[in-house]
Structures are given as structure tokens and as C-alpha cells.
C-alpha positions, 0 to 999 in steps of 0.5 A: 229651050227645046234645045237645053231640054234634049240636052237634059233629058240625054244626061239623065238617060245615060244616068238611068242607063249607068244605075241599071245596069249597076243593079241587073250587072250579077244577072247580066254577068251570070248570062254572059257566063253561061254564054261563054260555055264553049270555053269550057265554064259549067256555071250553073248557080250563083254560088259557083261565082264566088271567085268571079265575085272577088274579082267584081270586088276588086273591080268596085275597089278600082272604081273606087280608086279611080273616083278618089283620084278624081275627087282629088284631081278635082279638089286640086283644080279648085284649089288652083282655080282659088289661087288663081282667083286670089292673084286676079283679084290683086292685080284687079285691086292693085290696078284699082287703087294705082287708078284711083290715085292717079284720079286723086293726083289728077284732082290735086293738080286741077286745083292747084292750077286752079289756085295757081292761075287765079292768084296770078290774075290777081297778082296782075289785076292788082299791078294794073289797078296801082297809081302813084303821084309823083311829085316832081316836075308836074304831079305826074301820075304814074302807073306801078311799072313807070313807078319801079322804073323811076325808083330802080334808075334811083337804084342804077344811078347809085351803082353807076357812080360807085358799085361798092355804094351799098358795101358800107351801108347796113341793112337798116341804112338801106331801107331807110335810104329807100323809104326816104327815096319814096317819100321824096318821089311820091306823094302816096305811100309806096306800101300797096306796091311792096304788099303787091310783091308779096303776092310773089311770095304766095304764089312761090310758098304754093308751088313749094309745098304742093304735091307737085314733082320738081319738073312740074315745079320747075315749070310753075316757077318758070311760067311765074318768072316769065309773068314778071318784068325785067324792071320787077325783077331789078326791083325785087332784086333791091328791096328783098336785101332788106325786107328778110320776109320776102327774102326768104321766099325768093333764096333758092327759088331760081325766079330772077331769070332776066336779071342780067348779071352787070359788074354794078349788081356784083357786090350786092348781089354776092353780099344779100342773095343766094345763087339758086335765087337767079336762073342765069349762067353769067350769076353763077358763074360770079357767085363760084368765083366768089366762093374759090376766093373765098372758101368757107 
């Protein structure tokens, strides 16, 4: 405090100083004149300092002046000092809404993880909790994966025998034969394991239409492929040649990374799929075979 008070008290010493001496300045000069006499100056009155009063007015016109300048120089810094404020407050603001909408990504993508992952849980707790009776030879209970490997050796037998069994055969023939093939295997309806496979179809439709950039993307759909089986994929690969809804998903979708590409699949897997539905260099190389021969 006494510090701030010695300062204080020095500012408004050196004003006093300035006003006094601005008041007593004629009496001041007139003495320093009278003085000065030994260089030959007889002034004796106030009068005589008429010439030397014009130059003290010059002199309060270049004080003057140099005050204006001041004034100007002054308002010049304020006036950089506002822009420079300006530019600092929309770096600040730029940088506070690129924040906030990283924030904003941030949130999007733990709630989309959070969509993501708890669907899959269901999708598993849902397979594991599937059961089939089979009919023959001993009403043998099957789980999900032992009842799409029967129905796919089903699938595989056909192909073995003739890979062009199905060339002949129209969508509907095709479903028909599988309902058929159901019914002739189990006893319950094969229903809660087709609607299983349209929980696929969600967790697709959800990573599509996040906000997700494509690697993040890519690597939903990657960690969703590895989450299958082979014998999942095999099954998807037949049943979605005839049920359009889950086909549409799956077109350039790239899930069937463990469909190995055999001479039997050729046919139908050129005649009801896309080439962007697999993930593996011996399908698409089929497929741009195909489309050499077969030019549009």
C-alpha cells in the first residue's frame, strides 16, 4: 500500500510541478531575460516581450501540435489494439465451436458404440437361446449353429451333385424348396432363426447411416463380420437369393469375409449377389470374370 501511495503521490507532484510552472512561465522568462542582459537585451517591461510572446505562441502551437499527434498516435493504437482484439476473439470462438463439435462427435460415437455393441449382445444372446428338434433319426435337439449346419450340408449336397442345380429354379422355387426342407427337419418352425438374421440387417442399417467416417465404418462392419460364423455366412449366403428385405442390406455391404469362394457357389453367387457383398479376392476375381464375358 505505501508503495502504490509514493507512487501516487509522485504523479500528482510532477503535474503540480507542470501547472506552475505553465502559470508563473511570463514571470519565469521575464527574469531569465533580465538576466541574460550581459548579451546585450535591455528589457525593462512586459511590453517590450511582444516578439518574444509571438514566439511563446508558437511555442503553445508546437506543443499543440505535438499533443495532436499524440492524440493520434493514441487513437491509432486503440484502433490496432480493437483489431487485434477482433482476430483474438475469432481464433478463440473458431477454436471454441471446432471444441465443442469434437465434443459433440465424441458423444455421437459413445452412443453409437453403446447402440452398437448392445445389439450385437443381443444378437448373441438371442442365437444361443435358439433350439430346434430335429426329426430324424432321434428327436435330437439342436442348437442354432448345429441347425444351419444341417440345413447348409442340405444346401452343399445339391451343389456337389450339380453346381448349376439352382440355374433352373426361380426365386420362389427356391424358397419353397427351403421351407419344404425345414419342415421335413424340424419339428418347430425355422422362423426365430431367419428373424435372428434380421438382426444383421439393424446392425448394418445402423453403422450406415451414422455419422461415422468410412474407416471408422469399415471397422464396424469388420468387427460385425468376425462376430459370425463360417456356417452363418454360408447360410446368409442361400437364404438372402430369396428373402429381397435382408438382400438389400447385405449388397455392397462387403460382410461375407469367410465365404471362401468354391467352383459350387460359382453360379449362384454371380446370379443372386453383388461383388461388394464379399471381402475376398478369389469372389472378385469370379465376378470381373464374369463381367469380361459378359459385358453389359
Amino acid at each position: 500500500m505505501g508503495a502504490i501511495f509514493r507512487s501516487k503521490l509522485k504523479y500528482v507532484l510532477i503535474i503540480l510541478f507542470i501547472f506552475l510552472v505553465w502559470v508563473y512561465f511570463p514571470f519565469i522568462f521575464m527574469n531569465l531575460m533580465n538576466w541574460m542582459g550581459w548579451l546585450g537585451t535591455d528589457l525593462k517591461g512586459y511590453g517590450e516581450f511582444g516578439a518574444i510572446g509571438d514566439i511563446y505562441g508558437s511555442l503553445n502551437t508546437f506543443i499543440s501540435s505535438i499533443a495532436l499527434c499524440a492524440v493520434a498516435y493514441s487513437t491509432w493504437l486503440q484502433v490496432t489494439s480493437l483489431k487485434e482484439t477482433r482476430e483474438i476473439n475469432a481464433k478463440q470462438l473458431k477454436l471454441a465451436q471446432h471444441s465443442h463439435e469434437e465434443q459433440v462427435k465424441e458423444s455421437r460415437n459413445a452412443i453409437f458404440a453403446n447402440q452398437f455393441y448392445s445389439l450385437l449382445n443381443y444378437k448373441k444372446d438371442k442365437f444361443n437361446s435358439l433350439e430346434f428338434e430335429k426329426r430324424k433319426p432321434s428327436n435330437e435337439k439342436l442348437k442354432a449353429l448345429a441347425a444351419i449346419q444341417t440345413l447348409n450340408h442340405m444346401f452343399n449336397l445339391y451343389l456337389d451333385v450339380d453346381p448349376a442345380y439352382y440355374d433352373k429354379y426361380e426365386v420362389e422355387q427356391i424358397h419353397q424348396e427351403f421351407m419344404e426342407a425345414c419342415e421335413n427337419l424340424f419339428f418347430e418352425s425355422i422362423s426365430p432363426l431367419i428373424s435372428y438374421f434380421y438382426l444383421y440387417k439393424n446392425l448394418i442399417n445402423l453403422i450406415n447411416k451414422s455419422d461415422l467416417n468410412p474407416k471408422e465404418k469399415a471397422l464396424y462392419i469388420d468387427i460385425l463380420s468376425n462376430s459370425m460364423f463360417q456356417e452363418e455366412q454360408l447360410f446368409i449366403f442361400w437364404i438372402s437369393a430369396f428373402l429381397p428385405d435382408l438382400k438389400s442390406s447385405f449388397d455392397n455391404s462387403l460382410l461375407l469375409n469367410q465365404l471362401v469362394y468354391q467352383e459350387k457357389y460359382k453360379n449362384y453367387g454371380l446370379r443372386f449377389h453383388h461383388k461388394r457383398t464379399f471381402r475376398t479376392k478369389s469372389w472378385y476375381q469370379a465376378f470381373e470374370e464374369h463381367e469380361k464375358q459378359n459385358p453389359a
